[in-house]
N, CA, C and O atoms as CSV, one atom per row, in Angstrom:
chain,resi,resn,atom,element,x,y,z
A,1,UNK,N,N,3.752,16.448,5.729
A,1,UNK,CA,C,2.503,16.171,5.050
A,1,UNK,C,C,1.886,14.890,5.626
A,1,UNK,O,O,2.567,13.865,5.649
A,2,UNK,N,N,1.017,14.896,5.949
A,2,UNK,CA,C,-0.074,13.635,6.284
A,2,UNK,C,C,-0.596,12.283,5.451
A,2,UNK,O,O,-1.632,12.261,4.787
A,3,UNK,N,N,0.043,11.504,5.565
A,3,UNK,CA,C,-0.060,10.338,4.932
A,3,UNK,C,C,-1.298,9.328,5.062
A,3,UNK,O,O,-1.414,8.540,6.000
A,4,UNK,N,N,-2.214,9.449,4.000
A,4,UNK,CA,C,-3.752,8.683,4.316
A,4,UNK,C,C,-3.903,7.557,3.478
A,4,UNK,O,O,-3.866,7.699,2.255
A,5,UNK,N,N,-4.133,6.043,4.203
A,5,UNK,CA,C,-3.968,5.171,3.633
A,5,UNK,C,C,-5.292,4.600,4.019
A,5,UNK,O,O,-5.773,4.814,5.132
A,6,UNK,N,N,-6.098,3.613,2.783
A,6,UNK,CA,C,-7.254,2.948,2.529
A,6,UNK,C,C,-6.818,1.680,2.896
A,6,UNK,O,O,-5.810,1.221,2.359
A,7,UNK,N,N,-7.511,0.966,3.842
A,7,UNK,CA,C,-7.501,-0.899,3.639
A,7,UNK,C,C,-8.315,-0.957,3.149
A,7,UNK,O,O,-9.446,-0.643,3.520
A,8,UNK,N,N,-7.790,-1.602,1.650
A,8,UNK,CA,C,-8.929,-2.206,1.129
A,8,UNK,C,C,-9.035,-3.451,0.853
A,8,UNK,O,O,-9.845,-3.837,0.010
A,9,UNK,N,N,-7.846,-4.686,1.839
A,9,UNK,CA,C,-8.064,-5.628,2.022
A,9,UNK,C,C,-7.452,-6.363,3.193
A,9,UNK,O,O,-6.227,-6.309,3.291
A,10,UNK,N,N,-8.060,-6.963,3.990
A,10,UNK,CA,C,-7.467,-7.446,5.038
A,10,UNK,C,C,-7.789,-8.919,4.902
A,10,UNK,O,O,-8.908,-9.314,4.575
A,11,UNK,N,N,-6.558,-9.880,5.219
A,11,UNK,CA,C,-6.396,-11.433,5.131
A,11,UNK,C,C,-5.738,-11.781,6.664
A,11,UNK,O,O,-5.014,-11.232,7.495
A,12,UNK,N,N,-6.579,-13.240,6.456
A,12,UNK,CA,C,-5.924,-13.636,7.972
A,12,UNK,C,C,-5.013,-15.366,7.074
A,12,UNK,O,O,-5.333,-15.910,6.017
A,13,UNK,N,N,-3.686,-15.815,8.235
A,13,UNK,CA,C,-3.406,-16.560,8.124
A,13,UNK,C,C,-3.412,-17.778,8.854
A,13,UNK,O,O,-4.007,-17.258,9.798
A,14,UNK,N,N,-3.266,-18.923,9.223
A,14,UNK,CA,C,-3.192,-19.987,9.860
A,14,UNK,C,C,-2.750,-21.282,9.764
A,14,UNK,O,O,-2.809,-21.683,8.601
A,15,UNK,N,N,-2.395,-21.963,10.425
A,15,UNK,CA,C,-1.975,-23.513,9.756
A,15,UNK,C,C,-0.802,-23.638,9.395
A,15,UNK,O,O,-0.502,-24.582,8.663
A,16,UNK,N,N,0.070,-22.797,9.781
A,16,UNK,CA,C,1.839,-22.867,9.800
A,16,UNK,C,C,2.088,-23.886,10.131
A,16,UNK,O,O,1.277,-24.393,10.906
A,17,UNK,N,N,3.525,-24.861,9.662
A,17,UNK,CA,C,4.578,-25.910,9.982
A,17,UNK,C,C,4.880,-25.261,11.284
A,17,UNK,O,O,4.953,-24.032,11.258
A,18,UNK,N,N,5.085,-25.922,12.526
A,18,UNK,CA,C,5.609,-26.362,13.440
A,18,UNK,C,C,5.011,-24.957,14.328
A,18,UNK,O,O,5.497,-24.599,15.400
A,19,UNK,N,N,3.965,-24.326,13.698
A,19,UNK,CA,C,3.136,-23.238,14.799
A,19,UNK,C,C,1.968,-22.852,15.015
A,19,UNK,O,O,1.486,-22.379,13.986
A,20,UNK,N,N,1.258,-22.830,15.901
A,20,UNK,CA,C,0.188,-22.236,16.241
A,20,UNK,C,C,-0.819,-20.490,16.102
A,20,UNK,O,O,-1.828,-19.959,16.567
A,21,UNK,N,N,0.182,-20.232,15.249
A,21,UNK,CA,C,0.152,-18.754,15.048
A,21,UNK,C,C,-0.978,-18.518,14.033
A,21,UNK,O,O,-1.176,-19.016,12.925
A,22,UNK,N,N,-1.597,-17.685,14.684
A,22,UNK,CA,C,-2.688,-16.766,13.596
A,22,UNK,C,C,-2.373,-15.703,13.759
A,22,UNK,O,O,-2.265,-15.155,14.856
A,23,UNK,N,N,-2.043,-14.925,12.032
A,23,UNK,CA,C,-1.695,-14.151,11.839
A,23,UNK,C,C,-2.629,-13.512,10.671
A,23,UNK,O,O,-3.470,-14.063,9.962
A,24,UNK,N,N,-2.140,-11.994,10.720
A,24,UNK,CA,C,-2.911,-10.971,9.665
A,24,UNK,C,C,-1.906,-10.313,8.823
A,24,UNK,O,O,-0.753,-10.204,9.242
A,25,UNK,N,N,-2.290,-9.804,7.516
A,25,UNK,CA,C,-1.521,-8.389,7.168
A,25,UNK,C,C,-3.818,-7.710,6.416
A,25,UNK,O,O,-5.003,-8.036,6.342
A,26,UNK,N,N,-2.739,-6.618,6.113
A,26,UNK,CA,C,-3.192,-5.786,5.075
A,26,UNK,C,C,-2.855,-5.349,3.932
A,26,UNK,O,O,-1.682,-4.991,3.819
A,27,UNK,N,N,-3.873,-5.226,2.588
A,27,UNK,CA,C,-3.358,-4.296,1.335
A,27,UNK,C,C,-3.574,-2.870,2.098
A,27,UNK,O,O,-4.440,-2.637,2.941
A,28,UNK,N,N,-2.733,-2.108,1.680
A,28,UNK,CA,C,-3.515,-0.480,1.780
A,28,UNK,C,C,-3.325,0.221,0.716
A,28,UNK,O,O,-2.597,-0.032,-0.244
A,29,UNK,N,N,-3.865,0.934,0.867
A,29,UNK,CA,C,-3.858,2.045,-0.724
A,29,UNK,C,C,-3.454,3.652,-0.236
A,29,UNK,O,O,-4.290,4.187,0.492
A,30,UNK,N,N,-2.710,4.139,-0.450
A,30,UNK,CA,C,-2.133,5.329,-0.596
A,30,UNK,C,C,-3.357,6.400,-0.747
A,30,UNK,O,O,-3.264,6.472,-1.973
A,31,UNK,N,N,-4.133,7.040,-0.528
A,31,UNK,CA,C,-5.184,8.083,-0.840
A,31,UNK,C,C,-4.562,8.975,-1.973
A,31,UNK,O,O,-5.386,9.293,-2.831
A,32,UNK,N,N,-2.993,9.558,-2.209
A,32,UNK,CA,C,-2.906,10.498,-2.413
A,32,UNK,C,C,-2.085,10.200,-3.839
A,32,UNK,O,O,-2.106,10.987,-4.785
A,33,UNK,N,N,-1.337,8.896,-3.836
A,33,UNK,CA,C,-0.495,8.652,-4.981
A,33,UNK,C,C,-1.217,7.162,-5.628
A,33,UNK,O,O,-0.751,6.856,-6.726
A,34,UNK,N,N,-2.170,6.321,-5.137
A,34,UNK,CA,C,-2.713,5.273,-5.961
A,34,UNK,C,C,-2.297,4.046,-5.570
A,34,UNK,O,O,-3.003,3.038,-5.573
A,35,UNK,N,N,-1.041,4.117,-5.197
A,35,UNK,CA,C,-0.164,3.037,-4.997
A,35,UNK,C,C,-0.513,2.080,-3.893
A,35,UNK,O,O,-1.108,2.708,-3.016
A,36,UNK,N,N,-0.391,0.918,-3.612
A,36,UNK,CA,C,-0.115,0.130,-3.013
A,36,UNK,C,C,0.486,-0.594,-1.775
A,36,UNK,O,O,1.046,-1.587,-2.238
A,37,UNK,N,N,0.626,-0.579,-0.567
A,37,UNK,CA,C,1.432,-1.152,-0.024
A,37,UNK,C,C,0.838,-2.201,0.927
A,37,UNK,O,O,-0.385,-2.281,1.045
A,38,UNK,N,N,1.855,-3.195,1.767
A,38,UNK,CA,C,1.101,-4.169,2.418
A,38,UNK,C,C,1.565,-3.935,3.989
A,38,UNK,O,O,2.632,-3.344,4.151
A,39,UNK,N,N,1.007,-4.258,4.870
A,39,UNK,CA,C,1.255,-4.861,6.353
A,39,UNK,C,C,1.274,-5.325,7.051
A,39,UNK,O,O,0.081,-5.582,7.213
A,40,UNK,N,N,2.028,-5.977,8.169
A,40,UNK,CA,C,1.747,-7.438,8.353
A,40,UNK,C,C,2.125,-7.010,9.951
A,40,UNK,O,O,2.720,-6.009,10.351
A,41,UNK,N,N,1.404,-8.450,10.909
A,41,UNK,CA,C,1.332,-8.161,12.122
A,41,UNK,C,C,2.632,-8.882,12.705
A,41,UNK,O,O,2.981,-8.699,13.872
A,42,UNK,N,N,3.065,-9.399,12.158
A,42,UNK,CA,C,4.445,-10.731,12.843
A,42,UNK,C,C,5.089,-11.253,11.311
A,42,UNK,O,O,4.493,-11.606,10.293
A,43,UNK,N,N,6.459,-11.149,11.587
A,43,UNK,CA,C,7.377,-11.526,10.800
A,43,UNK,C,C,8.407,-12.516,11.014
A,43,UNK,O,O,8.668,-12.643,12.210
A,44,UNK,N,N,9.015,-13.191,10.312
A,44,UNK,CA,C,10.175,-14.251,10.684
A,44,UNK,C,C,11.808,-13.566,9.946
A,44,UNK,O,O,12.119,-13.090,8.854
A,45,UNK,N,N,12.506,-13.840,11.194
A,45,UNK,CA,C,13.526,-13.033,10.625
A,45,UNK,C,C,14.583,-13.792,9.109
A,45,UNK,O,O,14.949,-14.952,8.916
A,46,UNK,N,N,14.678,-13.216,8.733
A,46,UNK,CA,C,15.420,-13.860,7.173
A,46,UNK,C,C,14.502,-13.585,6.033
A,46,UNK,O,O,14.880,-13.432,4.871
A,47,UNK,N,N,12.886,-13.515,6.575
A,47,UNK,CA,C,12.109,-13.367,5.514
A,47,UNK,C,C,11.493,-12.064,5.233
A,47,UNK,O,O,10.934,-11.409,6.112
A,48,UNK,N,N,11.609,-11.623,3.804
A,48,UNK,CA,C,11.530,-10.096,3.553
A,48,UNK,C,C,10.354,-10.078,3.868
A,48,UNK,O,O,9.734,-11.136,3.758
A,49,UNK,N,N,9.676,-8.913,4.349
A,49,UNK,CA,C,8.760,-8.338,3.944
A,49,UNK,C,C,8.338,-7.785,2.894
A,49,UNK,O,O,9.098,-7.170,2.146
A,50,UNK,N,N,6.639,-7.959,2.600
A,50,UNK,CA,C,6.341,-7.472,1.554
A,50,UNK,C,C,6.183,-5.379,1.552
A,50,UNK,O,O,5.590,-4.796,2.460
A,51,UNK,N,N,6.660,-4.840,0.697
A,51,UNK,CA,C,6.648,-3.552,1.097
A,51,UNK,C,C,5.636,-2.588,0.046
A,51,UNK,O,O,4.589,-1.951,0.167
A,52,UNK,N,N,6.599,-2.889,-1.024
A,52,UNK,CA,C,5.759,-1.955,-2.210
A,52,UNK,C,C,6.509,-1.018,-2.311
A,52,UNK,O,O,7.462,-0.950,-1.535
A,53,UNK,N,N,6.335,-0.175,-3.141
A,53,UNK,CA,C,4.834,0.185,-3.573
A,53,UNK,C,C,4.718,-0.985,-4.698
A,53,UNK,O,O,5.608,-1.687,-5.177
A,54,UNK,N,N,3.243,-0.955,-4.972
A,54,UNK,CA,C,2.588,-2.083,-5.900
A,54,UNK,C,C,1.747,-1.383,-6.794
A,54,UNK,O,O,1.042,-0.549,-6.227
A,55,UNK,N,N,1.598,-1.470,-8.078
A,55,UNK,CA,C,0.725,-0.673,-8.929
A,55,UNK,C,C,-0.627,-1.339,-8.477
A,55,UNK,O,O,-1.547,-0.598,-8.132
A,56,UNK,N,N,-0.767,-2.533,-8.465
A,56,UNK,CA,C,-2.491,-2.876,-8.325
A,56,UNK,C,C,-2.491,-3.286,-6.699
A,56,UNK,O,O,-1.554,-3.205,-5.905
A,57,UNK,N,N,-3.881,-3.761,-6.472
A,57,UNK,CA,C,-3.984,-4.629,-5.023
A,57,UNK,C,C,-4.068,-5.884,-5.154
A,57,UNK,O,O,-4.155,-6.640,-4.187
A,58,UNK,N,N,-4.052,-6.288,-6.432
A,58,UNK,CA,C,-3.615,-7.733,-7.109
A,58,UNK,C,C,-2.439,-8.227,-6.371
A,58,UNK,O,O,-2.359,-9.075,-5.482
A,59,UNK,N,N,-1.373,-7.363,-7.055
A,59,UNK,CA,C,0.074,-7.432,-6.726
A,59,UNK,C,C,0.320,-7.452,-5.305
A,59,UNK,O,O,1.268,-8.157,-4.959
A,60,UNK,N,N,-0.343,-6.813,-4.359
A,60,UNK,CA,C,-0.160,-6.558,-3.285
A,60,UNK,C,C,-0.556,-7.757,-2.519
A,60,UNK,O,O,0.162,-8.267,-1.658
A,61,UNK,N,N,-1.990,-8.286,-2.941
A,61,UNK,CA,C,-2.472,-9.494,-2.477
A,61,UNK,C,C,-1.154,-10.533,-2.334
A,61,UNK,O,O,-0.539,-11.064,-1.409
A,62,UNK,N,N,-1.091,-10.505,-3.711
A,62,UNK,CA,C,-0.162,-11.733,-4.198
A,62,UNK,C,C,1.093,-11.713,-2.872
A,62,UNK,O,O,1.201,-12.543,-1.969
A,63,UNK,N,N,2.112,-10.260,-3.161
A,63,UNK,CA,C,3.114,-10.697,-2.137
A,63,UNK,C,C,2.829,-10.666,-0.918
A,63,UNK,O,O,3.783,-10.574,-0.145
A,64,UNK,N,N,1.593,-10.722,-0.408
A,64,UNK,CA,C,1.085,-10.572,1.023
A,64,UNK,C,C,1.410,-12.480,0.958
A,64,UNK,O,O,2.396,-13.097,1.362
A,65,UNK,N,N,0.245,-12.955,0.341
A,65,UNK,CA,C,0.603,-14.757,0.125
A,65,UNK,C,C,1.853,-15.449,-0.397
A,65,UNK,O,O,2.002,-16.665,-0.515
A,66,UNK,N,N,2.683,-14.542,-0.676
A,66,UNK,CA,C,4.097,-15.214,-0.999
A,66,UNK,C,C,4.892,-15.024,0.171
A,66,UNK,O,O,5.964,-15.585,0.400
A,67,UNK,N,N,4.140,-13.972,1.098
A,67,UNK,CA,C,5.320,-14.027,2.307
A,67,UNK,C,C,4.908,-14.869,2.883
A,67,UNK,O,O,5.799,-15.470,3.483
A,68,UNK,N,N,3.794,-15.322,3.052
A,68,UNK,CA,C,3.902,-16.041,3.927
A,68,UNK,C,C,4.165,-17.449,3.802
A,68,UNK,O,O,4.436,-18.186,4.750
A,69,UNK,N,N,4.059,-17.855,2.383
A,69,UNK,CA,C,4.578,-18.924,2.258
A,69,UNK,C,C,5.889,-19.075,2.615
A,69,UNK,O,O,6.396,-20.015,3.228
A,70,UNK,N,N,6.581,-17.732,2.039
A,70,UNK,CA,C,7.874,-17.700,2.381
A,70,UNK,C,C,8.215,-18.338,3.748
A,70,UNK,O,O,8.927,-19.333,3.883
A,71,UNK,N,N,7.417,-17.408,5.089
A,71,UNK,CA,C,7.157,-18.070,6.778
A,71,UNK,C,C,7.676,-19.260,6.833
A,71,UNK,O,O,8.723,-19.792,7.201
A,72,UNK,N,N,5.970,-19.740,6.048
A,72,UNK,CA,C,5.821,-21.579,6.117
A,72,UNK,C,C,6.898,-22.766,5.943
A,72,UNK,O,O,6.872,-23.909,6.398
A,73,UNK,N,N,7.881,-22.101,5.110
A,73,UNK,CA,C,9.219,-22.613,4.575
A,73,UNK,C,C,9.725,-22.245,5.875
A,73,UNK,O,O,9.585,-23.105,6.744
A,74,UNK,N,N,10.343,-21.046,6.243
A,74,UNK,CA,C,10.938,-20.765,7.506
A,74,UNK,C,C,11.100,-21.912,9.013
A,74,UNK,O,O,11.956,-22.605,9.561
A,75,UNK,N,N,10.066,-21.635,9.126
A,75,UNK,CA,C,9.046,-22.528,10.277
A,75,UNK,C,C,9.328,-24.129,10.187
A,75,UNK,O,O,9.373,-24.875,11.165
A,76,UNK,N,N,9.467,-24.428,9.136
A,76,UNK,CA,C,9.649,-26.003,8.860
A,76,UNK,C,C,11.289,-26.245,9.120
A,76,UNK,O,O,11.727,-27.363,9.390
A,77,UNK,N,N,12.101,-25.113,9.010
A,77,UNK,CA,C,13.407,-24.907,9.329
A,77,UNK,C,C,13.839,-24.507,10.970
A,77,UNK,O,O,14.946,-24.178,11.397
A,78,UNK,N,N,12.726,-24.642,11.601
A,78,UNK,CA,C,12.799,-23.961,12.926
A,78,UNK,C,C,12.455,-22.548,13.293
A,78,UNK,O,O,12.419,-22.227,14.481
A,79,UNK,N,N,12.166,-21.574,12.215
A,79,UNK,CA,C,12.724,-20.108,12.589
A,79,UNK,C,C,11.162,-19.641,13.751
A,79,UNK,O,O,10.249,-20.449,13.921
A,80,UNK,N,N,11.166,-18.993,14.053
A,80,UNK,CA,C,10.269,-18.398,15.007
A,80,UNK,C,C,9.418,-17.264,14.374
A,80,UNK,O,O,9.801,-16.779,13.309
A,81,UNK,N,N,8.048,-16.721,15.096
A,81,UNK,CA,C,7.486,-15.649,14.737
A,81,UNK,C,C,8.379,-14.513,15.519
A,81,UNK,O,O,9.060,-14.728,16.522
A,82,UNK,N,N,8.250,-13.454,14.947
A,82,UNK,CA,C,8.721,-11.863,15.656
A,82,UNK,C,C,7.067,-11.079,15.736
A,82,UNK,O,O,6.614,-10.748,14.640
A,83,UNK,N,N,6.446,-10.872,16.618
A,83,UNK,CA,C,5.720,-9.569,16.642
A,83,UNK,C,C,5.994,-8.394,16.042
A,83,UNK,O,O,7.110,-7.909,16.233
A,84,UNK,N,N,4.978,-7.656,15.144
A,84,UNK,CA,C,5.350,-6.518,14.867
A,84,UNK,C,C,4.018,-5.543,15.400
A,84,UNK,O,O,2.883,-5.898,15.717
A,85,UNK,N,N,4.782,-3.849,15.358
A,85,UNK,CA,C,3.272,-2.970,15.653
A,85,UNK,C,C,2.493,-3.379,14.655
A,85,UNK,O,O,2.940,-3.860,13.614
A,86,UNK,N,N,0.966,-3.174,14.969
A,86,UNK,CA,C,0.129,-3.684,13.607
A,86,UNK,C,C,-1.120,-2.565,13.876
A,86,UNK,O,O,-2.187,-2.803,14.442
A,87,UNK,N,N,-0.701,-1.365,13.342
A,87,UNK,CA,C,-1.852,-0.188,13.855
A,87,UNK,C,C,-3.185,0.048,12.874
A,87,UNK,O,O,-4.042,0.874,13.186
């Protein structure tokens, strides 16, 4: 079955401890079940990703900005960005 997902919000990041990195995710929305999920272009390893599902795009917002705070903590510890696909 074909999986159709809405962005219905895209955020950019910047201004990391000890990096130069500008980074993105997305909310998306599920077309078919309502739900929620997020995506992100670069990750730090140790730090979860945000996944979902999420009942609102509130929620989704939110752990989109908690990961990356999460990062920001990372980064001040040394850890590095990872690239991810970001389609």
């Amino acid at each position: 079955m074909v999986s159709i997902v809405e962005v219905v919000l895209e955020l950019r990041a910047d201004g990391f401890t000890n990096s130069d990195e500008i980074t993105a995710g997305r909310v998306l929305k599920n077309i078919d079940t309502g739900t929620f999920t997020c995506q992100v272009e670069a990750t730090i390893t140790g730090v979860t990703r945000p996944k979902g599902p999420y009942s609102t795009q509130e929620e989704a917002r939110k752990a989109l900005i908690e990961f990356w705070a999460a990062c920001d903590t990372a980064l001040g510890k040394g850890a590095l960005w990872t690239p991810l696909e970001f389609v």
